[in-house]
N, C-alpha and C positions, 0 to 999 in steps of 0.2 A: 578869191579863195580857191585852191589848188584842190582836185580831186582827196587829197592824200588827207589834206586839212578838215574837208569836209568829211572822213569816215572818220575822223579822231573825233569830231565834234559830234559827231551821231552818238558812239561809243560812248560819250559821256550825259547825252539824255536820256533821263528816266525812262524808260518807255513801258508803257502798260498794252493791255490787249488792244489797240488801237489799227484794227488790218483793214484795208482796205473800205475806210469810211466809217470805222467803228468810233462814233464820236463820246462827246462828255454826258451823254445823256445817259450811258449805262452806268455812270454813277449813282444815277436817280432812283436804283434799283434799292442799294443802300442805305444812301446820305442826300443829302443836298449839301453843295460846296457853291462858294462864288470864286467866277474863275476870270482872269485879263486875257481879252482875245486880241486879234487885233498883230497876230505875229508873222512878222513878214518873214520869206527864206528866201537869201539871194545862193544861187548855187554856180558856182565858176563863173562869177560875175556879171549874173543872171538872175533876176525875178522868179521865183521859181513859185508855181500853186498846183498845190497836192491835189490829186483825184484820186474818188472809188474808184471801184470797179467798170461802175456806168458812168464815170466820166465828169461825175457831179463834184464839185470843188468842196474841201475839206477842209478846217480849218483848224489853226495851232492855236493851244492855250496855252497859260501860262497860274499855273496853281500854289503858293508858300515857296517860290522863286525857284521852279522846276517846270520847264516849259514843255510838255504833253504832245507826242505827233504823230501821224498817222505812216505804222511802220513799215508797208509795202512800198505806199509811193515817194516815202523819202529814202530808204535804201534801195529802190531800184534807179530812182534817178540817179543813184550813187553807184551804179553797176555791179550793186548787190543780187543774190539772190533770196526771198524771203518764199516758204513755206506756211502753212499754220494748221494746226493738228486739233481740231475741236474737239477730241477726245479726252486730249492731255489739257486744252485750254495752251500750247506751247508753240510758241513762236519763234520758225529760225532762222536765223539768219547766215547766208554762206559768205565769204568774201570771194571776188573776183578771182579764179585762179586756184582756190580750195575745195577742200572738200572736207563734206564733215565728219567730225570726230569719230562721235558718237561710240559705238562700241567696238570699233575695228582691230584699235590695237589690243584690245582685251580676244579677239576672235583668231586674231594671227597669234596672240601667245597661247591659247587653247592647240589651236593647231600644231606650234612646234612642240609643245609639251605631249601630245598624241605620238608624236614619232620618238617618244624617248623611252627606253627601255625600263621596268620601274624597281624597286629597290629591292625587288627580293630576285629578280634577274640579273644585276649587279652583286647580288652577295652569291650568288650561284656560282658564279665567273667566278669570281675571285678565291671563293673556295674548291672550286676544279682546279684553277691553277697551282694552288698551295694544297693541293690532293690532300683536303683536312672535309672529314664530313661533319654535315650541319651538328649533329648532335655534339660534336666535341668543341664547337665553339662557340666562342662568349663574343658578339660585337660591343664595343664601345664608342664606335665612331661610327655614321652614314651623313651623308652630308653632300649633296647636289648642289655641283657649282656651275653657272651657266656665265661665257664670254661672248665673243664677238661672233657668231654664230659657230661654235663652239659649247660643249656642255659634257661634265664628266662625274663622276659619284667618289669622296673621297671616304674610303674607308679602314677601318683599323677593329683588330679584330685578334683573341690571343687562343690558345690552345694546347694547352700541358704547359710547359714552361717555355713555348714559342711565343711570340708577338708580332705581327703581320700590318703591314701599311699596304695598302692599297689606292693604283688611280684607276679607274673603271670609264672607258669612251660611254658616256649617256646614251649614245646612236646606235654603235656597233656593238658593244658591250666587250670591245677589246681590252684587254690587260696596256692601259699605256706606262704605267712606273709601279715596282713594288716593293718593298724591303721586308726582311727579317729580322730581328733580332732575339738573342737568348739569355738567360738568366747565367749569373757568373759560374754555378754550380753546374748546369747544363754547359757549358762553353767548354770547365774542364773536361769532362768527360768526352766530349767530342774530340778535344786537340789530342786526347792517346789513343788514338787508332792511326797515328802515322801521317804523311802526305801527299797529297795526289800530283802528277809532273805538272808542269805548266804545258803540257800537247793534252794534257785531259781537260784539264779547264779549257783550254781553245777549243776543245770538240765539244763542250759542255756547251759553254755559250754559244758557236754554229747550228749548235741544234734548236735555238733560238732564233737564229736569224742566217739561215740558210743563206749564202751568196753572199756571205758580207765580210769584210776585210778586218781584219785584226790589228787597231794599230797599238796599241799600249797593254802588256800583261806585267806585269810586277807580283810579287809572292811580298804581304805586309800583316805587321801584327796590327792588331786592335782590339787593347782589353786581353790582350793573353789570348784572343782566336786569330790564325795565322789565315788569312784571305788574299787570294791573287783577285786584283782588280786589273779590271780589261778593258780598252774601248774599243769599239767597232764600228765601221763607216760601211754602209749601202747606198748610193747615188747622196740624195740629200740628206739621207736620215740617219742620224749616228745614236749611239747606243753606249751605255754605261753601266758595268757587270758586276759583282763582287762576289766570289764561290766559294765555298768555305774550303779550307787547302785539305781539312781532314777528311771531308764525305763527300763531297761535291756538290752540295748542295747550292744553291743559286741563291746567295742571301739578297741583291738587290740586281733591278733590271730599271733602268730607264730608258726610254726612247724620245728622240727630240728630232719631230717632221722638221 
C-alpha cells in the first residue's frame, strides 16, 4: 500500500478524539459499547503499531463496522502533521506540503476590501466628474464589481432630465468609462444652438487625455442629437469619445488599459 493509498484510506476513517493514546475507555465516561480489537495496520508494506506519546502501544478497534484509531500516530506515520486544541476539543490534521485553511482566505479578502475606496467616495467621483451636486441627484444603480485583482463600482445616476452611467476604479477612484444620455425633449433643445467644428471636439477630448493621438472623428446622428465620435491611442491605452456637436459636452468616455 503506496503512501497516497494510505492517506485516502485514513480520510475515510471515522476518527473520534483518539490523540496520542487517547483509548476506548473514554467512552465509559458515557456508555458502555462492546468493541472487536485485535486490528492490524500494515503501512507501505509494513507492520505498523501505533504509540503514545510515551511510547506505549495503542490499539485499533473496530465498533458497528467503523474501525476507531489513534489520530497522531497514524497520520504522522503517514507524514501528516496533527495538532489538538483542548479548548475546542479539535483535531487537525495538515497534509504533507500544506497549510491550513483555516481563516486565511477570509483575512486576505478583509485586507483587499480595506484598500478599496468605499461607495460614497465612488459616488463623489463621479459626481465631480459630471459637475452635478449631490443634492440634484437621484442614484439608481451602485454596484461593486471585483475581477482578477481588479475591482471597480458600476454606477448610474440621473439629474434634471440627464441620465449618467458610471465605471469608478474601486482602488484609485478613477473615472474608467462614463455615458450620458437625454430625454428626446432635452435633446431637441440642445441640437438649436448650432455646431461645434470637429478641431473643438478634438481639443474637447485632448483635454482628457493630454498627449494622445486622435485616430477616428466623425460628426453622427443619434436619435436626432448630432455627436462627433472620436478614438484616441496613448502607448497602450486607447480611448472612446462621443461630444454632443451642439454644446460640447462629453456624452461618453471609455478607456481600455
Amino acid at each position: 500500500m503506496n503512501k497516497e493509498r494510505f492517506q485516502g484510506m485514513i480520510a475515510g476513517i471515522a476518527v473520534t478524539a483518539l490523540i496520542a493514546g487517547f483509548s476506548a475507555s473514554a467512552f465509559a465516561a458515557n456508555r458502555s459499547i462492546t468493541v472487536s480489537d485485535g486490528i492490524r495496520v500494515v503501512l507501505n508494506g509494513q507492520t505498523f503499531q501505533p504509540k503514545d506519546g510515551n511510547g506505549a502501544p495503542v490499539d485499533l478497534f473496530s465498533y458497528n463496522g467503523t474501525i476507531y484509531a489513534p489520530v497522531r500516530a497514524i497520520c504522522e506515520a503517514a507524514g501528516m502533521d496533527v495538532s489538538y486544541d483542548s479548548k475546542t476539543q479539535t483535531a487537525t490534521i495538515t497534509a504533507a506540503g500544506k497549510t491550513q485553511a483555516s481563516s486565511q482566505p477570509a483575512a486576505e479578502s478583509q485586507q483587499t476590501d480595506s484598500a478599496l475606496i468605499d461607495e460614497e467616495a465612488a459616488k463623489k467621483a463621479a459626481l465631480d466628474h459630471a459637475k452635478v451636486s449631490a443634492e440634484n441627484a437621484v442614484f439608481t444603480e451602485m454596484k461593486l464589481s471585483k475581477g482578477f485583482g481588479t475591482a471597480h463600482y458600476d454606477l448610474e445616476f440621473h439629474s434634471g432630465n440627464t441620465e449618467y452611467e458610471y465605471e469608478i476604479d474601486a482602488i484609485t477612484g478613477r473615472v474608467l468609462k462614463f455615458e450620458q444620455s437625454y430625454q428626446d425633449h432635452y435633446q431637441v433643445q440642445k441640437t438649436t444652438s448650432g455646431t461645434i467644428s470637429a478641431e473643438r471636439a478634438k481639443e474637447i477630448a485632448l483635454q482628457r487625455a493630454p498627449g494622445a493621438t486622435i485616430t477616428k472623428c466623425e460628426l453622427d446622428t443619434d436619435d436626432g442629437l448630432r455627436i462627433y465620435e472620436l478614438d484616441l491611442k496613448s502607448g497602450f491605452t486607447k480611448y472612446e469619445c462621443e461630444i454632443d456637436a451642439s454644446t460640447g459636452d462629453v456624452l461618453k468616455w471609455e478607456v481600455d488599459d
